[in-house]
C-alpha positions as CSV (number, residue, x, y, z in Angstrom):
1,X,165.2,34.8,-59.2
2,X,162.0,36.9,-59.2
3,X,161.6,39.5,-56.2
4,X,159.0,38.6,-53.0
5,X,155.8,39.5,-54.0
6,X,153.9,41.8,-52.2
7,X,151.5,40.4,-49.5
8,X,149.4,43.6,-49.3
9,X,147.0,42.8,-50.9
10,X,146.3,39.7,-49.9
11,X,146.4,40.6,-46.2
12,X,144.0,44.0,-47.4
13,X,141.4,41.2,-49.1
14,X,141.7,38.9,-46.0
15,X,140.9,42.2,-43.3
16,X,138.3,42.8,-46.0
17,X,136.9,39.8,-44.7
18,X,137.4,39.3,-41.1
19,X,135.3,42.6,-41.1
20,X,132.4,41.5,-43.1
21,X,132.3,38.5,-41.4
22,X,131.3,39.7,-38.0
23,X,132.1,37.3,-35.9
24,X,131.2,36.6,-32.8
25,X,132.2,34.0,-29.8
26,X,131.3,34.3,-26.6
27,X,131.4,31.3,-24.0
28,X,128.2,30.3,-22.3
29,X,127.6,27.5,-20.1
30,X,127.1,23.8,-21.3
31,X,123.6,23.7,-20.0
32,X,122.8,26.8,-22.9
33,X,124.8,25.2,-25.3
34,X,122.2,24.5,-27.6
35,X,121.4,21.2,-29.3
36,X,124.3,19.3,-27.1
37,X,124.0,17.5,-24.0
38,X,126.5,14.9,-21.8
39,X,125.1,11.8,-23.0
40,X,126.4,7.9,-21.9
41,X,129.7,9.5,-20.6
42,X,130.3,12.1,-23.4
43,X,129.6,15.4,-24.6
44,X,127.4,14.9,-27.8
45,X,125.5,16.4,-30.5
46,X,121.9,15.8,-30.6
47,X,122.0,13.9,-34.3
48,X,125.2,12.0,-32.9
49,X,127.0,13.8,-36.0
50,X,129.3,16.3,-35.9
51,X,131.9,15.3,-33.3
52,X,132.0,14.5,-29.5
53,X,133.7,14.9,-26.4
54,X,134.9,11.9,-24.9
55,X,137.5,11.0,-21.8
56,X,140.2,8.8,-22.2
57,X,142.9,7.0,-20.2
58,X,146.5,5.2,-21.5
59,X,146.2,2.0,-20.4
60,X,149.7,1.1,-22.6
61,X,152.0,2.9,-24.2
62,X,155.5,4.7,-23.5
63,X,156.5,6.1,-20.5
64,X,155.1,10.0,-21.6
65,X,151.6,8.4,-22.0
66,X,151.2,5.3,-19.9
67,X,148.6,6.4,-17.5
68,X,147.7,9.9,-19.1
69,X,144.3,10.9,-19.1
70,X,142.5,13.7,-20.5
71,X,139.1,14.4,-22.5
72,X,139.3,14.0,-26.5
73,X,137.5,14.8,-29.6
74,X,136.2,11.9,-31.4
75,X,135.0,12.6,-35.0
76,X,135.2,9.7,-36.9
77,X,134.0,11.3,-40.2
78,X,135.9,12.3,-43.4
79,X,136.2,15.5,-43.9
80,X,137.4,16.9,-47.4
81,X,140.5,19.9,-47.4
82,X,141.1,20.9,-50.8
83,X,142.6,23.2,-53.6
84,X,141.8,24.3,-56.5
85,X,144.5,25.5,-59.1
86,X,144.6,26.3,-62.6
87,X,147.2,26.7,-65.5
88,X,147.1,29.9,-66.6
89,X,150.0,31.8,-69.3
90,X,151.7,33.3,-65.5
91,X,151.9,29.8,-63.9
92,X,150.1,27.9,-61.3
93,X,147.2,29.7,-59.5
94,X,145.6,28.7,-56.2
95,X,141.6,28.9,-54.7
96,X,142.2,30.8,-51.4
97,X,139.1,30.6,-49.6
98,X,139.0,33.3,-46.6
99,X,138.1,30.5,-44.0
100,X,136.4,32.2,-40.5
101,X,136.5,29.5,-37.5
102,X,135.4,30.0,-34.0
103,X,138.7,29.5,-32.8
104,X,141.0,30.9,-35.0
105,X,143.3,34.1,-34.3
106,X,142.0,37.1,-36.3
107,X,138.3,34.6,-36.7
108,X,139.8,34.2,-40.7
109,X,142.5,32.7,-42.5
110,X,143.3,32.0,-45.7
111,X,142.0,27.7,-45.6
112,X,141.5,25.6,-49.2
113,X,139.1,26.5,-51.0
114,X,136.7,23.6,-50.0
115,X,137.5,22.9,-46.1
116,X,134.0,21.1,-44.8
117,X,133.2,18.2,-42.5
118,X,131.2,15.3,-43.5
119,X,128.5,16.7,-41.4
120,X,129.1,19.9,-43.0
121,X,128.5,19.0,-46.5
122,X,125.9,16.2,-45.8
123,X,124.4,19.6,-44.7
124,X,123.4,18.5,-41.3
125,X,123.2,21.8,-40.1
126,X,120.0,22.6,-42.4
127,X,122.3,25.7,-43.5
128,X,123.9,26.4,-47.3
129,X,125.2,23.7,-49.4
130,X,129.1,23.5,-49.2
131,X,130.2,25.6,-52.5
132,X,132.5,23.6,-54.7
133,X,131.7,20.6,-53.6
134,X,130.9,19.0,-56.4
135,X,134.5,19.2,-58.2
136,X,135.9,17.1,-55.0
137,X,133.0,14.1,-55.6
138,X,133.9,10.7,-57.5
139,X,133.1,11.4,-61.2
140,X,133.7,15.0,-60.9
141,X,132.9,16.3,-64.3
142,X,134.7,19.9,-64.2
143,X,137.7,18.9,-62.6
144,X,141.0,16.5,-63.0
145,X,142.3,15.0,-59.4
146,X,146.3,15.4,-58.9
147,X,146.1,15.0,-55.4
148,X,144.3,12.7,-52.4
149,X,145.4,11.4,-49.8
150,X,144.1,10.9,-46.3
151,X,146.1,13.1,-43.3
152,X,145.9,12.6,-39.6
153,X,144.8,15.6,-37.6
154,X,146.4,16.6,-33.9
155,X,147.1,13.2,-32.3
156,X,147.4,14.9,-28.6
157,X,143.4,16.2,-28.8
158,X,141.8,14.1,-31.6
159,X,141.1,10.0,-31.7
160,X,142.5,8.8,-34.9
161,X,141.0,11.6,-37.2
162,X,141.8,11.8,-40.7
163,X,140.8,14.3,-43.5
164,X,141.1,14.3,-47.3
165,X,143.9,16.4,-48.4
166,X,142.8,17.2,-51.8
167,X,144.2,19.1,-55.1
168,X,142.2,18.9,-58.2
169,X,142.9,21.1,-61.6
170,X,139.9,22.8,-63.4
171,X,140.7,24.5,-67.0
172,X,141.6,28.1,-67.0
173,X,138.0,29.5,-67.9
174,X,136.1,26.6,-66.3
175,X,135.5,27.6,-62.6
176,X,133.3,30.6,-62.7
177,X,133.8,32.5,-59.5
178,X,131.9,35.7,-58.2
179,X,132.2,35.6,-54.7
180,X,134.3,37.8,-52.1
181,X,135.7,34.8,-50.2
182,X,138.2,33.4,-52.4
183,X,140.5,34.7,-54.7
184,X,143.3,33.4,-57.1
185,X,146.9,33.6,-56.0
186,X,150.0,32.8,-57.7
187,X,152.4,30.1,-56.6
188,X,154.6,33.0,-55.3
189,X,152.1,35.0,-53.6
190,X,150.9,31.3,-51.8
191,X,154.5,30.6,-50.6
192,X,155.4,34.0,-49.4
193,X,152.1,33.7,-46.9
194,X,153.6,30.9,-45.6
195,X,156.3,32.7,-43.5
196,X,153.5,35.3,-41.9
197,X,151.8,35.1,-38.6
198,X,148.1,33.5,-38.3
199,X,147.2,34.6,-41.9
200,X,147.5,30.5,-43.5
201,X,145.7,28.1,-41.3
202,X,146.6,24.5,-40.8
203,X,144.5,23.0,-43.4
204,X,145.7,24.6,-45.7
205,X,149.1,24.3,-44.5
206,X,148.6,20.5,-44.4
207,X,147.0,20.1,-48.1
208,X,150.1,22.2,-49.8
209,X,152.5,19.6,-47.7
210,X,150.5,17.2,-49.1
211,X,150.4,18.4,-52.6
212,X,152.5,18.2,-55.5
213,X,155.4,20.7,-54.6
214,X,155.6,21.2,-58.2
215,X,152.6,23.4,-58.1
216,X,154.5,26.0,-56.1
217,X,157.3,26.0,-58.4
218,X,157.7,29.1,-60.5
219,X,156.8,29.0,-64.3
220,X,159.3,27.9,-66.2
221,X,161.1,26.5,-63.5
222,X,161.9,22.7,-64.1
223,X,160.5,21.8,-60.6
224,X,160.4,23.1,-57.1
225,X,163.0,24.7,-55.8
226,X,164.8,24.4,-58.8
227,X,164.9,28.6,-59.1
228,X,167.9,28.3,-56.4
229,X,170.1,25.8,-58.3
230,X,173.6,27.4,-58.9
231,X,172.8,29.7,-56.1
232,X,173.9,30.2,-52.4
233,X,172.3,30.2,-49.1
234,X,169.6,27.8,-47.3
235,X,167.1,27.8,-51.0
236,X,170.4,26.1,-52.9
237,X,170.6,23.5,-50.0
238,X,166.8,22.8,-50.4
239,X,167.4,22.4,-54.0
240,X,169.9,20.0,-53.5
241,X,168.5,17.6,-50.8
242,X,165.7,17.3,-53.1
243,X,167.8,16.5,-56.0
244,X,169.3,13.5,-54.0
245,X,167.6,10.0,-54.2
246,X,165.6,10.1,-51.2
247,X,164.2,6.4,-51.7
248,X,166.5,4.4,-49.8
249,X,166.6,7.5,-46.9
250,X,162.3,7.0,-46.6
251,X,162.7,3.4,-46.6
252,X,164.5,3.5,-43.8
253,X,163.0,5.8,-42.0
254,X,159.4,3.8,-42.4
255,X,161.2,0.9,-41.1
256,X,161.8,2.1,-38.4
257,X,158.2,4.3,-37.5
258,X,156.8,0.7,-38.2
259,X,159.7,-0.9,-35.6
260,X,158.3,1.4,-33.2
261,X,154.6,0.9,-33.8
262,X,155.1,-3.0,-33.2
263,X,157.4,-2.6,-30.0
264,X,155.6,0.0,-28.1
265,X,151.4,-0.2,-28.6
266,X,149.2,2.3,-27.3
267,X,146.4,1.1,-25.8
268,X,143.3,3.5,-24.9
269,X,140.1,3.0,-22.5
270,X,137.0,5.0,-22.7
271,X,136.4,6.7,-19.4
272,X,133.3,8.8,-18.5
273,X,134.0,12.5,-18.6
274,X,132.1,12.5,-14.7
275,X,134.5,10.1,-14.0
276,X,137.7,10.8,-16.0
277,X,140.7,10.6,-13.2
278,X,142.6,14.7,-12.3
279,X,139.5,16.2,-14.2
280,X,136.8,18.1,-13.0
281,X,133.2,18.5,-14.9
282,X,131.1,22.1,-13.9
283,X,128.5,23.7,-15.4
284,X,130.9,26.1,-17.4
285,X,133.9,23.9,-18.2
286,X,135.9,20.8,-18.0
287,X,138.9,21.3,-16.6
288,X,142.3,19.6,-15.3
289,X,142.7,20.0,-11.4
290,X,146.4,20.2,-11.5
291,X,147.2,24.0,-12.1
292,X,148.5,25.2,-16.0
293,X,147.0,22.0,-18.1
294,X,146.0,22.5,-21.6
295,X,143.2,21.3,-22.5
296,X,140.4,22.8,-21.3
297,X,136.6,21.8,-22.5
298,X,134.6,24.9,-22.9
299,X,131.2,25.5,-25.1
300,X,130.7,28.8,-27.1
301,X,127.8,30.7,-28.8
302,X,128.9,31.3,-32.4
303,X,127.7,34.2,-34.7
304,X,129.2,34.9,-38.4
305,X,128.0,35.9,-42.1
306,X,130.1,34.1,-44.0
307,X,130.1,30.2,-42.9
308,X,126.2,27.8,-44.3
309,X,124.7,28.5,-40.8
310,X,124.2,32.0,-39.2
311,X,124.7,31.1,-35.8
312,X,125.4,28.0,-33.7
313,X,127.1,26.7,-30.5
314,X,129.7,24.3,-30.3
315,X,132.4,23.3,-27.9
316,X,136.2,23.6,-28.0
317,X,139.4,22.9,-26.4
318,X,141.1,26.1,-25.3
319,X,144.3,26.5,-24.6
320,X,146.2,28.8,-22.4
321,X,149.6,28.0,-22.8
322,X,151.8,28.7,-26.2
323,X,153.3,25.9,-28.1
324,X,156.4,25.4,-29.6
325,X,157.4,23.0,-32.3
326,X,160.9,22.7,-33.9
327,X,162.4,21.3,-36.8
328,X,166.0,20.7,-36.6
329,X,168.1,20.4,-39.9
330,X,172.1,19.8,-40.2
331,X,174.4,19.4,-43.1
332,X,175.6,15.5,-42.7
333,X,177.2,14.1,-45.7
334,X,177.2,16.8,-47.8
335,X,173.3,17.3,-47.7
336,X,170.8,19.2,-45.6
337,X,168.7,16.7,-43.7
338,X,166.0,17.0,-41.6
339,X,165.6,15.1,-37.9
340,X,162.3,13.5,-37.3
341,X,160.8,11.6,-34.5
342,X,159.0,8.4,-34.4
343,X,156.1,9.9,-32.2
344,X,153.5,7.9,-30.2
345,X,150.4,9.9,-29.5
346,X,147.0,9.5,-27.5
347,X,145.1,9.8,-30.8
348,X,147.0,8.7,-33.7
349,X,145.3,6.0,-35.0
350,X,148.7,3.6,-35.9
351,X,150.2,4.9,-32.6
352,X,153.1,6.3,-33.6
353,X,153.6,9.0,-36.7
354,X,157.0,11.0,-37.6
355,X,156.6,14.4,-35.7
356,X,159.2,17.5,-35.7
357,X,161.9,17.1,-34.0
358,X,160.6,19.0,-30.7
359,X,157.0,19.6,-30.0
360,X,156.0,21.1,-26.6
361,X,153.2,19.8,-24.5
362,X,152.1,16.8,-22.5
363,X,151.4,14.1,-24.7
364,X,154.5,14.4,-26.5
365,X,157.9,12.3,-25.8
366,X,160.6,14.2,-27.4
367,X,164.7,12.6,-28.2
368,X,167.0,13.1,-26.3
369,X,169.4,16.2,-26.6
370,X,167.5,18.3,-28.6
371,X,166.1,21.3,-26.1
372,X,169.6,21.4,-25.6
373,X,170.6,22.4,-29.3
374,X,166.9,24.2,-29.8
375,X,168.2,27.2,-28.0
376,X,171.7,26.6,-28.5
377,X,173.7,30.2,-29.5
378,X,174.9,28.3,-32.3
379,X,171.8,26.9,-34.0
380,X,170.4,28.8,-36.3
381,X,166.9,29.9,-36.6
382,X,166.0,29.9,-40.5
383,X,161.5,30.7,-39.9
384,X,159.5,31.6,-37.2
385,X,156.0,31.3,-37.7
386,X,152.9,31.9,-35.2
387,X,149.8,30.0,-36.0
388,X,146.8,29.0,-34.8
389,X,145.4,25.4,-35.0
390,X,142.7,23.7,-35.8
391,X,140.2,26.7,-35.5
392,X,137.1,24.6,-36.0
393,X,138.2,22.0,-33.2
394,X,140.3,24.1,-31.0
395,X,140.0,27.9,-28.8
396,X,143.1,30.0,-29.3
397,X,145.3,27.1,-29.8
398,X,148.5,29.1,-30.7
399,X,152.3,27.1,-31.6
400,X,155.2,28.5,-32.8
401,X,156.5,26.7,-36.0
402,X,160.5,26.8,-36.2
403,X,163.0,26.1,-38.6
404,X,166.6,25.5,-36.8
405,X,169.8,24.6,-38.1
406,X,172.3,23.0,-36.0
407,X,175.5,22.1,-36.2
408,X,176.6,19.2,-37.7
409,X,178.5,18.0,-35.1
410,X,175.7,18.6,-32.4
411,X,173.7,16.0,-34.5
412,X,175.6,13.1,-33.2
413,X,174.4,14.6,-29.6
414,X,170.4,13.6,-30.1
415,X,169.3,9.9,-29.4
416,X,165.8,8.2,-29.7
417,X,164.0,7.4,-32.3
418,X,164.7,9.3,-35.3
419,X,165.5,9.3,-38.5
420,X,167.7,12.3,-40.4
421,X,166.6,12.4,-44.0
422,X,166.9,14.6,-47.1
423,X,164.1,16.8,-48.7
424,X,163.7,13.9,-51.1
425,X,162.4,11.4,-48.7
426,X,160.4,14.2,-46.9
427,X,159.0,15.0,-50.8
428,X,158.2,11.4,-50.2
429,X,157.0,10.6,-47.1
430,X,154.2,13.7,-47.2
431,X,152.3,11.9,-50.2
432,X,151.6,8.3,-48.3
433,X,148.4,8.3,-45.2
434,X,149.9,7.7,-41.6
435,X,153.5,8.6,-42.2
436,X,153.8,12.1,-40.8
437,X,152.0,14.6,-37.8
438,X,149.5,17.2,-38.7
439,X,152.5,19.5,-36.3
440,X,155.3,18.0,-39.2
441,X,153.3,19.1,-42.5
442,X,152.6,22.1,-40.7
443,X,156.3,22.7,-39.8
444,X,157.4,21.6,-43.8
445,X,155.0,24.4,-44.6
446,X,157.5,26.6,-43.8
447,X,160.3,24.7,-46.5
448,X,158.1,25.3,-48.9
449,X,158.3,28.8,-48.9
450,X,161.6,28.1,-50.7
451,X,160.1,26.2,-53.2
C-alpha cells in the first residue's frame, strides 16, 4: 500500500481561495431582497427561474409525515454536477473546482469541476458563461462520457429535485487550464479529502458515489479497493464485500424500496406560505412557531469574485440545529454489509428512497433499534465527518456523516424496513436514478476513502 498523501496542499490552494474570493453574506429583509417578491402563495424570482419558496402540507403518508407541514424549495430544473478526469502515466486525475456558495462553511469547498443550475448556465443571471460547459453538452467534441445519471437532492427541504451526476474523460493534453480555481488531484489525494471536515461539499460527494469507483482506485490496482486484498483491518472487509455478487442482494433490496412505495404513498398539497399551518411569515423571516425547528426561510445579500455574477440576493433555509446521519455496518455471513432504510420523504419524488441507517431531523422515520446501537459502547465508530450541505440551497446546514460498526449480533435487534447488503449491491444501487438519498451517497463518500 502507498502511504496517505499529504492534504497540505490542497487545503493551502483551497485557503488560497476562500481569501481571494471575498465573500460576503449578510441577511437583509425580504422586502430588500432584490429581484424576488411573495407571489400567488410563494416566494419567487422575478423570471420565475431559478427556484422558489413554496409551503406544503402531508396530506398522506406514514405516521412521521402525515400532517407535517413546512415551506420547501421547488426547483424543477436540471442542474449538471460533474468531473473531469484524465489518464495520465501516475493514474487517474480529477477537476477540483474550488466551489464558494453562500451557505457553505468556510464560503468554499472543493465541488466538481462544472457544478451550475439550469438557470445558471442558460446564463439567466446576465453574468459569465459557465466554464466547461461545453464538454458536459450532447455531442461533446473534447470529451468521452463514463458517467450520467440523474440524483435526487435533500428530500426533507427540496420537491422532487434531481441533478446530473456527471464524469466525462478528456485526453491527457486536451483540457487546457489556466485558471486558479481548479486544480488536478490524484485518485489518492481525492479520497484522502474525503475523511476531512467541510473541505468536499455534497455535490461532489454525490458525483464520486455516483461515479465509477474504479476511478479512485490506485494505478495498477485491478479495481477499487483491490490495494487491501490479502490485507487486514476494515479496507480488507471492503474489498471483500465488493468482491461478492451483490446482484441478488440489490434485487432484493429494490423489491422491497418499491414494496414500500406502493403500500405507503405520500401525498402533498400546496399551501400558501401566509397561510401554511405552525408557520409564521415577517418581514425578516419565515419561521416555525414551535421553539427549535429547522427550517428557517431567510433572504441574504451575496458578494463574491469568483462565482459569473458579482453580487446578488437570494434566500435560504438556515438551520440552527446539527444533524447527525449514521451508517451502520455488521459482519453477517461472513461479509461486511451495510443497513439501509426504505425512507419516505416530503420531497422525494417516488416517495420513498434508501437512506442511512439513522438520519436526525423531522421529516425522517428511522427503524427501530438503531439509536440504541448508534451510541452503543460496543459499536464502533470507523469515520466521522462534518459537512455542510447544499451551500447554494441551504444556510449553515451542518450533519455529521458516521460510519459505525455494530455487532453482529445487535443486527438481529433493528426492525423496519431495511435491507442489509454488501458493497457489491451498494456498488450497484449508486449507478441507477431514485434508488438512494442525497444523505446515503453522502455517507458512502466516506467508504470510498478505502477505495
Amino acid at each position: 500500500m502507498r502511504p496517505a498523501p499529504d492534504l497540505e496542499g490542497l487545503r493551502r490552494w483551497l485557503e488560497e481561495r476562500r481569501q481571494a474570493s471575498e465573500l460576503s453574506v449578510r441577511p437583509i429583509p425580504f422586502g430588500e431582497c432584490e429581484r424576488w417578491s411573495f407571489r400567488e402563495g410563494c416566494l419567487r424570482h422575478e423570471t420565475g427561474r431559478f427556484f422558489s419558496v413554496t409551503g406544503v402540507t402531508c396530506l398522506e403518508g406514514p405516521a412521521h409525515l402525515k400532517g407535517l407541514t413546512q415551506p420547501m424549495i421547488d426547483q424543477p430544473e436540471l442542474g449538471i454536477l460533474g468531473f473531469v478526469v484524465r489518464r495520465t502515466s501516475a493514474g487517474w486525475q480529477w477537476l477540483l473546482q474550488a466551489k464558494t456558495e453562500p451557505g457553505t462553511v468556510g464560503g468554499t469547498q472543493i465541488g466538481p469541476s462544472v457544478q451550475a443550475t439550469r438557470s445558471n448556465y442558460t446564463r439567466v443571471h446576465g453574468g459569465r458563461p459557465t466554464r466547461m460547459l461545453e464538454l458536459f453538452t450532447a455531442g461533446a467534441a473534447r470529451s468521452r462520457p463514463i458517467t450520467d445519471v440523474e440524483q435526487s437532492e435533500q428530500g426533507d427541504r427540496f420537491l422532487g429535485k434531481y441533478n446530473r451526476n456527471v464524469v466525462v474523460e478528456v485526453d491527457p493534453d486536451g483540457l487546457s487550464l489556466d485558471e486558479p480555481g481548479w486544480r488536478w488531484s490524484s485518485a489518492a489525494e481525492v479520497r484522502a479529502a474525503l475523511h476531512s471536515n467541510f473541505l468536499v461539499n455534497t455535490d461532489a460527494r454525490s458525483v464520486l458515489v455516483s461515479a465509477d469507483w474504479r476511478l479512485l482506485a490506485d494505478p495498477g490496482q485491478p479495481g477499487p479497493f483491490a490495494r487491501w486484498r490479502d490485507g487486514e483491518g476494515l479496507g480488507a472487509r471492503l474489498c471483500e464485500s465488493l468482491a461478492c455478487e451483490g446482484e441478488q442482494d440489490a434485487l432484493a433490496a429494490l423489491e422491497l424500496l418499491e414494496r414500500c412505495r406502493k403500500r405507503t404513498p405520500v401525498r402533498l398539497a400546496r399551501v400558501r406560505l401566509e397561510a401554511l399551518p405552525g408557520w409564521t411569515v415577517d418581514e425578516g423571516t419565515i419561521h416555525a412557531q414551535a421553539a427549535g425547528r429547522d427550517p428557517r426561510v431567510q433572504a441574504f445579500a451575496v458578494r463574491t469574485h469568483d462565482r459569473e455574477v458579482p453580487a446578488w440576493c437570494q434566500p435560504l433555509l438556515t438551520n440552527a440545529l446539527e444533524g447527525r446521519v449514521a451508517l451502520l455496518c455488521a459482519q453477517r455471513d461472513g461479509v461486511l454489509k451495510f443497513l439501509l432504510n426504505a425512507s419516505c420523504e416530503l420531497g422525494l419524488a417516488e416517495g420513498a428512497q434508501f437512506a442511512p441507517s439513522w438520519v436526525s431531523g423531522i421529516g425522517h422515520g428511522n427503524p427501530e433499534g438503531v439509536a440504541a446501537l448508534i451510541d452503543d459502547p460496543a459499536s464502533r465508530t470507523h469515520a466521522s465527518v462534518r459537512q455542510s450541505d447544499e451551500g447554494g440551497r441551504f444556510m449553515n446546514s451542518i450533519a455529521r456523516y458516521e460510519l459505525i460498526e455494530i455487532d453482529p449480533g445487535a443486527a438481529r435487534e433493528v426492525s423496519g424496513d431495511v435491507a442489509w447488503v454488501g458493497l457489491s449491491a451498494l456498488r450497484r444501487m449508486s449507478a441507477r436514478r431514485g434508488a438512494l438519498t442525497n444523505e446515503l451517497r453522502s455517507s458512502l463518500s466516506l467508504l470510498l476513502a478505502w477505495a
